[in-house]
C-alpha positions in Angstrom: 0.0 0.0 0.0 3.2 1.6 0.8 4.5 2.0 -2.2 0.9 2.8 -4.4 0.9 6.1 -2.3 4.4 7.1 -3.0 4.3 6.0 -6.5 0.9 8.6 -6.9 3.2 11.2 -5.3 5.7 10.7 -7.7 3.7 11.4 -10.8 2.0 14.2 -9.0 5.4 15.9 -8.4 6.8 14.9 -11.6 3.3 15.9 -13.6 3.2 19.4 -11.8 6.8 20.3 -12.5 6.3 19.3 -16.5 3.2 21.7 -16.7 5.6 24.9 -14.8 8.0 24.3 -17.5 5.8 24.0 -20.5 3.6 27.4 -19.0 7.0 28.9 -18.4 8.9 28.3 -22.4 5.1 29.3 -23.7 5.4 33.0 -22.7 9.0 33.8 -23.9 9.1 37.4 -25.6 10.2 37.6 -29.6 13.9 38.5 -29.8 12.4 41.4 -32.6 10.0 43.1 -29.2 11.5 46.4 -28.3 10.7 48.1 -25.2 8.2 51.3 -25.3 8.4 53.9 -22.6 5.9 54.9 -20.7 3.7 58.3 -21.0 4.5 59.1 -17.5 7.8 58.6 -17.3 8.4 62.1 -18.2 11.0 64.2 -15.5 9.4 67.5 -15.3 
């Protein structure tokens, strides 16, 4: 019984870390992106 609870851990852990790396490679910004400024960042 043991071993059927830590083999569910397992591929909870290892499931959960393979869905934060495929969210985290999905929302890389184009190399060709340039930065705008801001409207407010005006020194006055």
């Amino acid at each position: 019984m043991g071993v059927v609870i830590f083999i569910v851990i397992i591929l909870f852990v290892v499931g959960g870390l393979l869905i934060l790396l495929r969210s985290a490679n999905s929302h890389k910004v184009p190399p060709n992106v340039k930065s705008q400024p801001y409207s407010d960042d005006e020194d006055d």
